[in-house]
C-alpha positions as a Markdown table, in Angstrom:
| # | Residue | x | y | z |
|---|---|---|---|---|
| 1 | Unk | -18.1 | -20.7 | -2.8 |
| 2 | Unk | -17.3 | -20.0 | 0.4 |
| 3 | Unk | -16.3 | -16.1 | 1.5 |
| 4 | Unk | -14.3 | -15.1 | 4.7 |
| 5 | Unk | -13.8 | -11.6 | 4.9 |
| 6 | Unk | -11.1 | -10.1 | 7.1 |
| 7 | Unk | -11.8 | -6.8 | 8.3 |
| 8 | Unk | -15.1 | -5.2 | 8.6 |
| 9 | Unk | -15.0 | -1.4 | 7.3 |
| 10 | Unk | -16.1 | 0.2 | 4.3 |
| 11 | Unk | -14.4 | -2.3 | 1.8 |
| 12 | Unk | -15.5 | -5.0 | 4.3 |
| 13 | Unk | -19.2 | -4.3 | 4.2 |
| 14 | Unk | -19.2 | -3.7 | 0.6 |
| 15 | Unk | -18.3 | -7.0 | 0.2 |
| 16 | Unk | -21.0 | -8.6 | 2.6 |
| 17 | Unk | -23.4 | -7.0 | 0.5 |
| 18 | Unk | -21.7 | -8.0 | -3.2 |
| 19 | Unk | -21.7 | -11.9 | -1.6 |
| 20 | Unk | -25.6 | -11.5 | -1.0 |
| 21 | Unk | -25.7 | -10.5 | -5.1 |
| 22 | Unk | -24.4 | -13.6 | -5.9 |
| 23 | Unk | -26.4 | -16.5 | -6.1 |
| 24 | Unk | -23.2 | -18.6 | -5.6 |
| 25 | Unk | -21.5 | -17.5 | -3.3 |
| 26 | Unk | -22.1 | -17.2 | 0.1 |
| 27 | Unk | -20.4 | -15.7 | 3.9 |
| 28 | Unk | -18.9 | -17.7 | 6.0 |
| 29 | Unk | -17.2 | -15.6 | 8.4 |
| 30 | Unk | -15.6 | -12.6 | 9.1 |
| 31 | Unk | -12.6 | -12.0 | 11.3 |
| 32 | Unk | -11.6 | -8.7 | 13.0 |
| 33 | Unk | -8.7 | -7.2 | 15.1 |
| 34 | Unk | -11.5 | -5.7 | 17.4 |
| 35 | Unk | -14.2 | -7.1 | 20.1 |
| 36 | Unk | -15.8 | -9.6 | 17.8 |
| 37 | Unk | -18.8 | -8.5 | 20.0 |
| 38 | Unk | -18.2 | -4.8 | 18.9 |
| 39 | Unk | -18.8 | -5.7 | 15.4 |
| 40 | Unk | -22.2 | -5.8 | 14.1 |
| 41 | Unk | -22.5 | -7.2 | 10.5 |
| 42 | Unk | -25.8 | -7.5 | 8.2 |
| 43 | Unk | -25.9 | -11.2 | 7.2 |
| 44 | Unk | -28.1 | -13.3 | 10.2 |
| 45 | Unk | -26.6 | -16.7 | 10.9 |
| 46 | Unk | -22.6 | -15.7 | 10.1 |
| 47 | Unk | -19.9 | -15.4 | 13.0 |
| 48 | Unk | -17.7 | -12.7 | 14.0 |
| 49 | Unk | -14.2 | -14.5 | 14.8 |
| 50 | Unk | -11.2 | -12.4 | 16.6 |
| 51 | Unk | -8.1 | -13.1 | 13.8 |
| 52 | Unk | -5.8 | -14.4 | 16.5 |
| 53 | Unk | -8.4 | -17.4 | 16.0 |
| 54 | Unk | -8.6 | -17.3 | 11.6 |
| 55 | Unk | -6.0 | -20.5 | 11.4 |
| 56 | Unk | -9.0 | -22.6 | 13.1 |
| 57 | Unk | -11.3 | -21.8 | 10.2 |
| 58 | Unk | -9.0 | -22.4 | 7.1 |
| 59 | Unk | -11.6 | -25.4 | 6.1 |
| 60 | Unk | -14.2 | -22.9 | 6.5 |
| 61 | Unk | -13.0 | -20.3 | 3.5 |
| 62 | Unk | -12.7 | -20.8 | -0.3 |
| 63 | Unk | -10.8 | -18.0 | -0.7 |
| 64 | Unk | -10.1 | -15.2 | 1.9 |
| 65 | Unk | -11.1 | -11.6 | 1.3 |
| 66 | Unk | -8.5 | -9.7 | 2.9 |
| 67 | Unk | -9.9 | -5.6 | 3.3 |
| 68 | Unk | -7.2 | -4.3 | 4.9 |
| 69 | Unk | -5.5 | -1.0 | 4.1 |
| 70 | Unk | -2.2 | -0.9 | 1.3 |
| 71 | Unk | -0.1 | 1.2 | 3.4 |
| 72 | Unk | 0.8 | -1.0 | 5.9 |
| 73 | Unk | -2.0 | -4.1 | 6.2 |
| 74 | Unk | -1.8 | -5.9 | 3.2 |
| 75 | Unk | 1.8 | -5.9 | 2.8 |
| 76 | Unk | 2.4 | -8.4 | 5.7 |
| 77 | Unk | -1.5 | -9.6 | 5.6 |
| 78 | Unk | -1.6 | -11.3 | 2.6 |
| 79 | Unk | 1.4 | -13.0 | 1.9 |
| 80 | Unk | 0.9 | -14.1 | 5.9 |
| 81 | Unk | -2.5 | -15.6 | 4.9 |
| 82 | Unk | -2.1 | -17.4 | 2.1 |
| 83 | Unk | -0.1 | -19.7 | 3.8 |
| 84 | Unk | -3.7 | -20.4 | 5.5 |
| 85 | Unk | -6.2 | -19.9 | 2.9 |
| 86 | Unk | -6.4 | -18.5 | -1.2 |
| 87 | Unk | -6.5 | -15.2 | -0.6 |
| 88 | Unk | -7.7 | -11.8 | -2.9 |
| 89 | Unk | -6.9 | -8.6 | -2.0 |
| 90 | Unk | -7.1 | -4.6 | -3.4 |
| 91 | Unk | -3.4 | -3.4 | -3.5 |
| 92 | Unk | -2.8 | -0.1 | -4.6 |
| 93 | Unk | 0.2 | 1.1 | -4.5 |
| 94 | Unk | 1.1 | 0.9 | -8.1 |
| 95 | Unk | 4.6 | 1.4 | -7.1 |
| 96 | Unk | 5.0 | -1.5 | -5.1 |
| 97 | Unk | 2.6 | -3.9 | -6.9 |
| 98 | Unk | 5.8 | -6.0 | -8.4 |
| 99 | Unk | 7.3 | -6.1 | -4.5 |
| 100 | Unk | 4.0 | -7.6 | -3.1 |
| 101 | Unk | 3.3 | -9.7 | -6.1 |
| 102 | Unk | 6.6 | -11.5 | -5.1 |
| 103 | Unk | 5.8 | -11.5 | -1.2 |
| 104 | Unk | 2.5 | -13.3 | -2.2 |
| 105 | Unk | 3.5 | -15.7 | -5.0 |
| 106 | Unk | 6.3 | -17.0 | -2.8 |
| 107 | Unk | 3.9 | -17.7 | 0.3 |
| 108 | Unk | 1.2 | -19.2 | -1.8 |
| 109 | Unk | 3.3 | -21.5 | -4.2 |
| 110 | Unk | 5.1 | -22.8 | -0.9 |
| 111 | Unk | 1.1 | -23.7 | 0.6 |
| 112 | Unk | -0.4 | -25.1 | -2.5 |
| 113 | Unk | -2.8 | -22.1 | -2.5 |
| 114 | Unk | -4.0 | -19.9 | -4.7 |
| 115 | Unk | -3.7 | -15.6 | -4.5 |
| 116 | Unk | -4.2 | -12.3 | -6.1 |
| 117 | Unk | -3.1 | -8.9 | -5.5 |
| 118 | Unk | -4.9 | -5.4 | -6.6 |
| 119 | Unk | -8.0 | -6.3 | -7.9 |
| 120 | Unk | -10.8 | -3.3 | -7.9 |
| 121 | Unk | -10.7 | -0.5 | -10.4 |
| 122 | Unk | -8.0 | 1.0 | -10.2 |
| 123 | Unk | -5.7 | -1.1 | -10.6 |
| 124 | Unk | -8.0 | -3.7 | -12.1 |
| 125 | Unk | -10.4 | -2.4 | -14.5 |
| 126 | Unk | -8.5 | 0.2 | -15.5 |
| 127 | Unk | -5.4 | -2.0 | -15.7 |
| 128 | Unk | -7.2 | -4.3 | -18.0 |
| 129 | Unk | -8.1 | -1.4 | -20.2 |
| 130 | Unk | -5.0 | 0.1 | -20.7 |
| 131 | Unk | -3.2 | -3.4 | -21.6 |
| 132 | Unk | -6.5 | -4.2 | -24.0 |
| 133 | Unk | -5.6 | -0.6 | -25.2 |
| 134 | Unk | -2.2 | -0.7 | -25.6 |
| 135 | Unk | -2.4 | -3.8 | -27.3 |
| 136 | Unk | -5.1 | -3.0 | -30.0 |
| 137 | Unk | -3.4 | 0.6 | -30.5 |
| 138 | Unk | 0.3 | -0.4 | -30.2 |
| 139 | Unk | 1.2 | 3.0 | -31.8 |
| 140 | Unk | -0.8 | 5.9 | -29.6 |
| 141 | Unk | -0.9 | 7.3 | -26.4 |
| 142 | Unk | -1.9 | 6.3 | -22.3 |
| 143 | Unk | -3.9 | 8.5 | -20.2 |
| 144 | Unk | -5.6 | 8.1 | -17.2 |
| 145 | Unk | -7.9 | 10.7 | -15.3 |
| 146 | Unk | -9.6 | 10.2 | -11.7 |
| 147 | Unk | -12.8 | 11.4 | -10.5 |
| 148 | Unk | -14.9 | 13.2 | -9.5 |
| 149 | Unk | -14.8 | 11.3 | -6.4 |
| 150 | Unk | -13.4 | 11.4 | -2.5 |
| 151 | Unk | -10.1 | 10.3 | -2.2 |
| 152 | Unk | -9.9 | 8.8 | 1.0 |
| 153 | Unk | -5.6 | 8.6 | 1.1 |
| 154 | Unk | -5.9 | 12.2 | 0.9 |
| 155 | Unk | -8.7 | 13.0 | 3.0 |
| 156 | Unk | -7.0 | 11.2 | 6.0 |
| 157 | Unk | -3.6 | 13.2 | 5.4 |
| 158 | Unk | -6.1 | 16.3 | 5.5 |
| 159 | Unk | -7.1 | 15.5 | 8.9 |
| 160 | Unk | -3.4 | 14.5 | 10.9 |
| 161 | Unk | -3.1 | 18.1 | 10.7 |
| 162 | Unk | -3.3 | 19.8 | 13.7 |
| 163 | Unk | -5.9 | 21.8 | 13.9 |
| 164 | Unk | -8.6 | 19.4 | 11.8 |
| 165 | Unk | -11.6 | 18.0 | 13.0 |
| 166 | Unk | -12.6 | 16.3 | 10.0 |
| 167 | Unk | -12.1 | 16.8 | 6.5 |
| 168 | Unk | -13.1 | 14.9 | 3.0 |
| 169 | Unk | -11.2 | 16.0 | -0.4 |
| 170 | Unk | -11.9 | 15.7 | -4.1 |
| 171 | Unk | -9.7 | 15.0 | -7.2 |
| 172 | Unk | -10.8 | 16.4 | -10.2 |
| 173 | Unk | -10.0 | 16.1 | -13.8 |
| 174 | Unk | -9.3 | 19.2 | -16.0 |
| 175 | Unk | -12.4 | 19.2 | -18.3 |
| 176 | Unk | -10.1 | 21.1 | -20.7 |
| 177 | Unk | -7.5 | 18.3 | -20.8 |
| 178 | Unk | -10.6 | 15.6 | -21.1 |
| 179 | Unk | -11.7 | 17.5 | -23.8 |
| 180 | Unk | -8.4 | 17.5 | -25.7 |
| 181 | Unk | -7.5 | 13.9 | -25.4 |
| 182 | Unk | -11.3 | 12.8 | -26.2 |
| 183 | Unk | -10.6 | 15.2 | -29.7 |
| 184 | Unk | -7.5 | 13.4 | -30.1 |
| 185 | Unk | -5.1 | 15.9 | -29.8 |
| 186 | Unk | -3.1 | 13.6 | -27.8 |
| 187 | Unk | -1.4 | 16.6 | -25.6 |
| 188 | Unk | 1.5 | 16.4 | -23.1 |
| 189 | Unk | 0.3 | 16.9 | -19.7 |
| 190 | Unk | 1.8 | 17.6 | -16.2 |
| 191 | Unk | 0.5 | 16.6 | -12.8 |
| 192 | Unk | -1.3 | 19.9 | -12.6 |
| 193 | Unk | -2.8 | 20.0 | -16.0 |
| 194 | Unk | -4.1 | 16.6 | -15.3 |
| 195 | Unk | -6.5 | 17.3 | -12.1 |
| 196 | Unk | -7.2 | 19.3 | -9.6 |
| 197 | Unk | -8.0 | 19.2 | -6.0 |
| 198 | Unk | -10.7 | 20.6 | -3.6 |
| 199 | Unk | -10.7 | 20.2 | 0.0 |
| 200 | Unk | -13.5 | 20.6 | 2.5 |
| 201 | Unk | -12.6 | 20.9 | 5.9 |
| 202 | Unk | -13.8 | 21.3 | 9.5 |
| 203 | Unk | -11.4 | 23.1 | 11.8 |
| 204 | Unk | -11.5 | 22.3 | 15.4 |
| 205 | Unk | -12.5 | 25.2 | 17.4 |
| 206 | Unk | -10.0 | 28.5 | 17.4 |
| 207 | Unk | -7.5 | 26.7 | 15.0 |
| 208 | Unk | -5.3 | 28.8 | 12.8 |
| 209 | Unk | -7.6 | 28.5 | 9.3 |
| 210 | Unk | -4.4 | 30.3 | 7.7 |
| 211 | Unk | -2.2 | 28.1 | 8.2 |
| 212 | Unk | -3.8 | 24.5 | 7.6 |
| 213 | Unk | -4.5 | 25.6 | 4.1 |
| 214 | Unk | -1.1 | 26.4 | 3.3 |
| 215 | Unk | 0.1 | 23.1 | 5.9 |
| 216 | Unk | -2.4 | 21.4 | 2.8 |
| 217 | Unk | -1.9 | 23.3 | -0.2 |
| 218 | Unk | 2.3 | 22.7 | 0.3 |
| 219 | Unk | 2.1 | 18.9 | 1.5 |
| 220 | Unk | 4.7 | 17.2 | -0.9 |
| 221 | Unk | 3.2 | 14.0 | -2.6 |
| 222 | Unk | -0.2 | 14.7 | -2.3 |
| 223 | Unk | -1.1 | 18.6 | -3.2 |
| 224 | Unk | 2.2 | 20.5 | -3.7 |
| 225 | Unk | 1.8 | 19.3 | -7.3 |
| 226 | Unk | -2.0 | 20.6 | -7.4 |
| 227 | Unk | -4.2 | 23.5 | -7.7 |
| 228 | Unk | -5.8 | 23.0 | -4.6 |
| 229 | Unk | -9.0 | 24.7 | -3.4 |
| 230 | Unk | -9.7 | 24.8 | 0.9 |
| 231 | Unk | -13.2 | 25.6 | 1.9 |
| 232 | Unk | -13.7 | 25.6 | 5.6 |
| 233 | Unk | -17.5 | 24.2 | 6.8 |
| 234 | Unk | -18.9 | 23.3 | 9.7 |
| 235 | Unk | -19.2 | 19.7 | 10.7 |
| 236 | Unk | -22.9 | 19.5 | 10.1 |
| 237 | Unk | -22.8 | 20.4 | 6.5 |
| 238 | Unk | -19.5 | 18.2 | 6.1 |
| 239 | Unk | -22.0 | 15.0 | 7.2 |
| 240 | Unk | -25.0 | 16.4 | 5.1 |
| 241 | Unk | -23.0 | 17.0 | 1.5 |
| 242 | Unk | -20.1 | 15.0 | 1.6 |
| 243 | Unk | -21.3 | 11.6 | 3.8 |
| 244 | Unk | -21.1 | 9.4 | 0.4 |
| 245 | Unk | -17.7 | 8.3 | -0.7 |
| 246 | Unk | -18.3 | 8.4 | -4.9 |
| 247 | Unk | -15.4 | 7.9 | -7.3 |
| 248 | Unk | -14.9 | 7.1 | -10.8 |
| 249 | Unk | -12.6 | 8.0 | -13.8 |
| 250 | Unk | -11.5 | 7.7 | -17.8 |
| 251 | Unk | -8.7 | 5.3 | -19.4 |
| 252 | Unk | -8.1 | 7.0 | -22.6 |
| 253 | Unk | -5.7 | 5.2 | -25.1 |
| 254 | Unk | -5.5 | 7.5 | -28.1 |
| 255 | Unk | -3.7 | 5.5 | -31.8 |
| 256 | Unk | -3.3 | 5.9 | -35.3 |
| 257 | Unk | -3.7 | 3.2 | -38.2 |
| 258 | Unk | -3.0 | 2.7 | -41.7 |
| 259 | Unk | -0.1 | 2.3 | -44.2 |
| 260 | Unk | 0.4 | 5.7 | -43.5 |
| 261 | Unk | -1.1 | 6.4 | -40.2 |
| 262 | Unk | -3.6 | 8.4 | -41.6 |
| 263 | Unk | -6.5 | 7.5 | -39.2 |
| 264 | Unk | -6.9 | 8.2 | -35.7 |
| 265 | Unk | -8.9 | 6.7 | -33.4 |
| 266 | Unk | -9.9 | 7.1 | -29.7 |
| 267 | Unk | -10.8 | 4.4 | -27.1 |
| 268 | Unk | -12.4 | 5.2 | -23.8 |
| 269 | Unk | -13.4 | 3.8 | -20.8 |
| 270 | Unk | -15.4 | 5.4 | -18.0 |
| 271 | Unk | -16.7 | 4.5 | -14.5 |
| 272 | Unk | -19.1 | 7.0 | -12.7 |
| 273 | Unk | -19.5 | 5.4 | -9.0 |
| 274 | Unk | -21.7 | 5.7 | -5.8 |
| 275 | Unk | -19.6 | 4.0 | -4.0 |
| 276 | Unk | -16.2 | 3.5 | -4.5 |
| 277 | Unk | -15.4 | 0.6 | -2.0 |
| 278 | Unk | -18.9 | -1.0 | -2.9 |
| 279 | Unk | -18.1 | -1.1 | -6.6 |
| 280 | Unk | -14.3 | -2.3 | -5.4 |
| 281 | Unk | -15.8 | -5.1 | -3.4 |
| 282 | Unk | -18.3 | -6.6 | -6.5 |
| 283 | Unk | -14.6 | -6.7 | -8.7 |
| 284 | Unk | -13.3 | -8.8 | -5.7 |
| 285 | Unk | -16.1 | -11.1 | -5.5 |
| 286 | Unk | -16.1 | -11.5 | -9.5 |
| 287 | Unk | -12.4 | -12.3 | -9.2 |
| 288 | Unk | -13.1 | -14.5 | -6.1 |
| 289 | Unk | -15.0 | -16.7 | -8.0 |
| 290 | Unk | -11.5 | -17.3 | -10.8 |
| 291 | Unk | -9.3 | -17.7 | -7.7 |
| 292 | Unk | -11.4 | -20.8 | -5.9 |
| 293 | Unk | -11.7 | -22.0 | -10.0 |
| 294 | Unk | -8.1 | -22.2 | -10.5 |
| 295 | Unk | -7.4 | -23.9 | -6.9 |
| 296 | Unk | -9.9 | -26.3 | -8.0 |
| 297 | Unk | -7.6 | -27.2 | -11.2 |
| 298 | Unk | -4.5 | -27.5 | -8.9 |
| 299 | Unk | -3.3 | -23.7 | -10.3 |
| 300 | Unk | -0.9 | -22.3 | -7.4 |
| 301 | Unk | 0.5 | -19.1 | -6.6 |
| 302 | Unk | -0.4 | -15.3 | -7.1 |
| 303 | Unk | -2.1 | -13.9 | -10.5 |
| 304 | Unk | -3.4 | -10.1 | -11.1 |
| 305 | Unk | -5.8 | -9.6 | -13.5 |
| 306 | Unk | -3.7 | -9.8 | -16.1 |
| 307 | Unk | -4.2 | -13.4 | -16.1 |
| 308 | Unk | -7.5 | -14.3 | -15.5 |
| 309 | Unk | -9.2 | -15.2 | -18.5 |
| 310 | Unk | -12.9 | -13.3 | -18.2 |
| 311 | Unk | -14.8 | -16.4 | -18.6 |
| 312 | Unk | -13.2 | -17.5 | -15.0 |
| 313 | Unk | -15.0 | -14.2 | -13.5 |
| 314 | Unk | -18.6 | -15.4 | -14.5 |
| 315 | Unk | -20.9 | -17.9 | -13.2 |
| 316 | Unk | -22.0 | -18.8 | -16.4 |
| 317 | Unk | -21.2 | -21.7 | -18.0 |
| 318 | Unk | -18.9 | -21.2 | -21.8 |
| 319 | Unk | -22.7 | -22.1 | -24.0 |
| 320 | Unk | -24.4 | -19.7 | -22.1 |
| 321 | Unk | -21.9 | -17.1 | -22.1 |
| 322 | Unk | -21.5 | -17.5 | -26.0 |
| 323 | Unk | -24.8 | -17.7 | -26.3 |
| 324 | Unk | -26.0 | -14.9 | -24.6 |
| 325 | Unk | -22.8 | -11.9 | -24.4 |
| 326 | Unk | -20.4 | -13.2 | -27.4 |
């Protein structure tokens, strides 16, 4: 299978590398809004294309990895591109995922390609999880907890403040809410019971310290709702302690069974990661691998994971996968 990736940053690299982990799949170009020259990738042999040039390499590409951002690059990349290619991308804006989904489906259906939207952990994994979850337990209760990781949403509206040089923040879950939905207990819980946020920031020189914590600690959407710890460093420990960009999580569905629901039970599922877009690039790849298998059988338009049967993600063939994980 044949990978084109479209844009080279974090999530971009992180899928170089997942292609090199899988025996059957391989790069065949990336494309970037910069200097192809500027842009200095790990894999010898593969070419850097400018994207005003990607139409002249749609017989080059299986499917299209398209890393751009959710905010305001996917929305218009990927329904654009899969009128060239099948495409896979990482939506996440939960909100919007039904919009996009129908932006996509129409553009791919019209070119006889094959898309989908928001694959990676969150949605994906997690997604998966919950709907495993909510069907096994159809009686019970949904939660879902982030972290301890960098968000990096939040860690870029840290640093448009005036007055920031550079800044990385992480969400935190409650361990006393984890502790009471692991037990069961199945308790209500607002935004700010959920998590918590701590910020570490470096102020440019003679800023007001003052006033960008409260600028951050009253920003509606992203910390208003949050306990929110500031500490101000300098920018040499900010690179030393906080260069990595981990992540992770729990999906907790918590049921009852029985005639008369007398049994509880408690279903978990955790992810503790390094590297958040490294891990999100390996689900891509996986899901990849489904997309340029349902082209092949003439399947058209966009999925989510929803409706990729798992044996589609694997290399494996069925005897060998029921053989060796059934």
């Amino acid at each position: 299978m044949k990978i084109g990736i479209l844009g080279y940053g974090n999530l971009g690299r992180g899928v170089e590398c997942a292609v090199r982990q899988n025996p059957d799949v391989e790069l065949s170009c990336v494309f970037t809004r910069r200097d192809p020259k500027d842009v200095k990738i790990l894999t010898e042999g593969v070419s850097v294309y400018n994207v005003a040039d990607i139409a002249a390499h749609k017989d080059d590409v299986d499917v299209l990895i398209i890393c751009g951002g959710s905010a305001t690059d996917l929305p218009k990349q990927t329904p654009e591109y899969a009128k060239l290619f099948n495409v896979i991308d990482s939506f996440d804006t939960h909100a919007k995922i039904p919009e996009h989904f129908a932006n996509v489906d129409a553009a791919a259906k019209q070119s006889g390609h094959t898309a989908l939207i928001s694959a990676g952990w969150d949605p994906g994994m997690f997604s998966l999880n919950r709907l495993y979850a909510n069907c096994i337990l159809p009686e019970g209760s949904d939660y879902t907890f982030w972290g301890k990781g960098v968000s990096q949403g939040h860690s870029d509206a840290i640093r448009r403040i005036e007055g920031v040089k550079n800044a990385k923040q992480y969400t935190i879950p409650v361990p006393e809410a984890l502790s009471s939905v692991r037990a069961g207990e199945n308790p209500v819980l607002t935004t700010r019971q959920k998590h918590t946020r701590e910020c570490f920031v470096v102020a440019e020189e003679g800023a007001d310290k003052g006033r960008i914590e409260q600028e951050i600690k009253t920003m509606p959407n992203y910390f208003a709702d949050y306990d929110t710890t500031v500490h101000f460093i300098s920018e040499e420990e900010l690179l030393r302690d906080h260069a990595g960009i981990p992540h992770g999580g729990f999906v907790f569905r918590t049921g009852v069974t029985g005639w008369e629901k007398e049994h509880k039970h408690v279903m978990e599922y955790s992810l503790k990661l390094d590297s958040n877009p490294e891990f999100t690039a390996s689900v891509i790849v996986a899901y990849a691998r489904a997309i340029a298998r349902l082209n092949k059988e003439n399947v058209t338009g966009c999925k989510t994971v929803f409706d990729i049967a798992p044996a589609y993600l694997s290399p494996l063939g069925g005897e060998e996968l029921r053989k060796n994980l059934l």
